[in-house]
C-alpha positions in Angstrom: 2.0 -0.7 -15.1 -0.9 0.5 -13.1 -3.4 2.5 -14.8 -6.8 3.5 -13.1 -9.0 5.7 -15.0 -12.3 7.1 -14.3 -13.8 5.0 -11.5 -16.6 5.9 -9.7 -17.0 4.1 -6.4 -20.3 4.4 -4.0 -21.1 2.6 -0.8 -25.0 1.3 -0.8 -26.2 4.5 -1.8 -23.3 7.5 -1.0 -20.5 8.0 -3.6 -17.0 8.2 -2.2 -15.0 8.4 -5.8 -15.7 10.7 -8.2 -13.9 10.4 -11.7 -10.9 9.0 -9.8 -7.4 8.7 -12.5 -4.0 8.4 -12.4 -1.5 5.4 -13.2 1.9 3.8 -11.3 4.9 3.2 -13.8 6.9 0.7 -12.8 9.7 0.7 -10.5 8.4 4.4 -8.9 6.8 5.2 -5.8 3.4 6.5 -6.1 1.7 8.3 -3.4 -2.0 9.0 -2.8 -2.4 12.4 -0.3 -5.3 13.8 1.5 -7.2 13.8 4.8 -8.9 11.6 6.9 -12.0 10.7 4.9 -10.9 11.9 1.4 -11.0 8.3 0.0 -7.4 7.4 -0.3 -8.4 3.3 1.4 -11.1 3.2 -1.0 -9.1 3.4 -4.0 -6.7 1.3 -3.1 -9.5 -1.4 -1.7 -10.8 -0.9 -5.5 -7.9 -1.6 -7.3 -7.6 -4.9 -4.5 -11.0 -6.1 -6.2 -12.5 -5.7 -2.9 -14.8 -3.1 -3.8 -16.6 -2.8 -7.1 -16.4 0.4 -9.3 -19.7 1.5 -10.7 -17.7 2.8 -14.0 -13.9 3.5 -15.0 -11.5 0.6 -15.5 -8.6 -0.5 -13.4 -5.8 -1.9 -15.8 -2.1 -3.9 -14.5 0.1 -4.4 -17.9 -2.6 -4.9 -19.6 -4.9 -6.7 -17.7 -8.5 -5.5 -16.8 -9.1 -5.7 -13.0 -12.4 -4.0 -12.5 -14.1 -6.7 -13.0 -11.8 -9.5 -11.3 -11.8 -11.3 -8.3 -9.6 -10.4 -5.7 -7.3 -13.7 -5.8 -6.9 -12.7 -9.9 -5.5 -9.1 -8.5 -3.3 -11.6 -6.3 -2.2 -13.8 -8.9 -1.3 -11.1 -11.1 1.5 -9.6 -9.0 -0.7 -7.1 -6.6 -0.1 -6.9 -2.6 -2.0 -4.8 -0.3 -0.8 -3.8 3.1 -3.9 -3.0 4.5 -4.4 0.1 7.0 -4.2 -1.1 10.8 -2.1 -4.2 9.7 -5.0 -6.9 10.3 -2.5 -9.3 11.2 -4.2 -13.1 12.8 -2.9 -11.7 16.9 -3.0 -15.7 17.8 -1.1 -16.8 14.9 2.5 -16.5 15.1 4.6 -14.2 13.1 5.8 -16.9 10.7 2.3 -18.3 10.4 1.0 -14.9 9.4 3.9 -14.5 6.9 2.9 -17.7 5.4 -0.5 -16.6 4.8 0.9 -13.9 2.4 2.3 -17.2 0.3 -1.0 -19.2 -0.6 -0.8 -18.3 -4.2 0.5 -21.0 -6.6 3.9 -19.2 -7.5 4.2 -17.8 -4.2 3.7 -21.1 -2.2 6.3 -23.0 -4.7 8.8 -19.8 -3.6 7.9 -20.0 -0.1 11.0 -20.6 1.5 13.2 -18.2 -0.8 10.9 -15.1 -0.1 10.6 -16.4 3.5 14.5 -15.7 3.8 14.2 -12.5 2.1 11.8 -11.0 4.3 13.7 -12.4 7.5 16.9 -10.7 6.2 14.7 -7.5 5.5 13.5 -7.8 9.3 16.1 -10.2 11.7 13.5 -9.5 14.6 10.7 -11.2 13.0 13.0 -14.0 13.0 13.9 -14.0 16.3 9.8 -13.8 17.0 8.8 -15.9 14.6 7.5 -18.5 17.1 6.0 -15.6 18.9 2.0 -14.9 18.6 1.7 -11.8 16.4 -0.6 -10.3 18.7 2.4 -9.9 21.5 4.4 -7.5 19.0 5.3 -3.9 19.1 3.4 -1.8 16.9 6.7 -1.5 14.6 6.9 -5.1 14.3 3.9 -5.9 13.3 3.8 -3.5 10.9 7.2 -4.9 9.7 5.0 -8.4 9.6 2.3 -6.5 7.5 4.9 -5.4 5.2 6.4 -8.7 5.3 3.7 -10.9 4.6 2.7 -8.8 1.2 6.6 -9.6 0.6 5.4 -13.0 0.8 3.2 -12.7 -2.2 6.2 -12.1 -4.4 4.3 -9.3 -6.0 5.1 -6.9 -8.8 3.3 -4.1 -7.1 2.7 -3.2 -3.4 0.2 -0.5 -2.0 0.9 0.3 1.6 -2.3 1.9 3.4 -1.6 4.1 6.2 1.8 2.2 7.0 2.6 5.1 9.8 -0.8 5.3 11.7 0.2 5.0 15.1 3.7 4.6 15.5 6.1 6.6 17.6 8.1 9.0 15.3 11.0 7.1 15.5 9.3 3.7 14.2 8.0 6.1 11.5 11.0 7.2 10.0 12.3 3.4 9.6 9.1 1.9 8.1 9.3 4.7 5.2 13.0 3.9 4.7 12.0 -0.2 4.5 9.2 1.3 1.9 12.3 2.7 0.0 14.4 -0.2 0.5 11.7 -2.6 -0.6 11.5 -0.2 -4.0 15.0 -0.1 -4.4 15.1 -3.9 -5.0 12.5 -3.3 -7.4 9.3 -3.4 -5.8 6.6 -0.9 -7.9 5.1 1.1 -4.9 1.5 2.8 -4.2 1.4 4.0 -0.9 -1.7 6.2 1.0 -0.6 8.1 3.8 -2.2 11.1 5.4 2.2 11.9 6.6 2.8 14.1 3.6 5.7 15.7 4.6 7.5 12.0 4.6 5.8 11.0 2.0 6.3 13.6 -0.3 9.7 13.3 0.5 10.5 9.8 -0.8 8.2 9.5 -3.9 8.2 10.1 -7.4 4.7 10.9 -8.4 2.0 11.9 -6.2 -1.8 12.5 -6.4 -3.9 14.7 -3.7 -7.0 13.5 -3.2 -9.6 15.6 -2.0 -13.6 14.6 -1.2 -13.3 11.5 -3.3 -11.6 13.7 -6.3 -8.3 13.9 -7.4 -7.0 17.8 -7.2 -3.7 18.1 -7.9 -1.1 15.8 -9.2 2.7 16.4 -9.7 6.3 15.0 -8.3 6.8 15.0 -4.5 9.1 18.1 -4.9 6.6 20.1 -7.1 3.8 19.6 -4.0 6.2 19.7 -1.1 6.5 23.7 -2.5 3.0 24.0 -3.8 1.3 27.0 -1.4 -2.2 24.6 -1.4 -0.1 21.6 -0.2 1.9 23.4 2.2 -1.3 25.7 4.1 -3.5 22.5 4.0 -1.4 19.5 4.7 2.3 20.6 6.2 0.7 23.7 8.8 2.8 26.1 6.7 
């Protein structure tokens, strides 16, 4: 579905990607791994057409994307949950929800995948009135997630979707994330919580100083000695 091979991605003058590849089949989760730095938002900002590779090619069934602009990576059935949620805080939940909808198939659908994500999430619509801004940090993840539900897309890639939640809030935003693939959503999350993440996927990638390492299913790295001294404190 997703195939990404090769890319090489600098900022001005400092490379943060180095020969970056793997692909996302449909209907799996897909995880990207690695620390704080290792370049895990970049890619997925890259394959979101809002960074530019300097080489490699970024492929969706078939498609080229490297070169496209980001509304094409829209249109073509590609949502990005974006890391800190950068919802509009004076906008009210269903406002933001709606701003997920702006592409043509997605507008005409509007109300249908409005209803969806308010069965997904019954307190967004009890909030929806409310400014976003005056939400939980669990809800307005849960408007993050559902305003990329908005796009109707074929893919999602969730960046960070845990930072800063309570543990609690944690462990039911990664079972939404397998909800939302069990109703056939293709996923590509990046999250530095590998334990959880591991857990739930079926393919992962462990990126490492801009370079992917290591690549197997979640239950091959959840044992692997590297994963587990580096990334699980074991």
């Amino acid at each position: 579905m997703l195939r990404v091979e090769h890319i090489q991605v600098f900022y001005g003058d400092l490379q943060v990607l180095w020969d970056v590849s793997f692909e996302v089949d449909e209907g799996r989760i897909v995880v990207l791994v690695g620390a704080n730095g290792a370049g895990k938002s970049t890619t997925l900002k890259t394959v979101s057409a809002l960074l530019t590779p300097a080489s490699g090619t970024i492929t969706f069934e078939g498609t080229r994307l490297d070169r496209a602009p980001s509304h094409k990576v829209v249109e073509l059935g590609i949502a990005h949950v974006p890391e800190g949620r950068r919802l509009f805080p004076e906008m009210t939940v269903e406002e933001n929800l709606i701003m997920g909808s702006l592409a043509s198939e997605a507008k005409s659908k509007r109300a249908e995948t409005m209803s969806r994500v308010y069965n997904l999430f019954p307190v967004l619509h009890e909030r929806r009135r409310q400014p976003a801004g005056t939400l939980s940090g669990g809800e307005q993840q849960m408007v993050a997630i559902g305003r990329g539900i908005m796009a109707r897309p074929k893919l999602i890639m969730f960046d960070e979707p845990s930072l800063g939640l309570a543990p609690l809030v944690v462990a039911s935003i990664f079972e939404i994330i397998r909800m939302v693939n069990s109703e056939g959503l293709t996923v590509l999350l990046v999250e530095q919580n590998v334990k959880h993440t591991l857990s739930i996927c079926d393919r992962a990638y462990v990126l490492e100083n801009g370079s992917i390492t290591m690549e197997g299913s979640g239950r091959e790295l959840l044992h692997n000695e590297h994963v587990k001294a580096a990334y699980l404190g074991i």
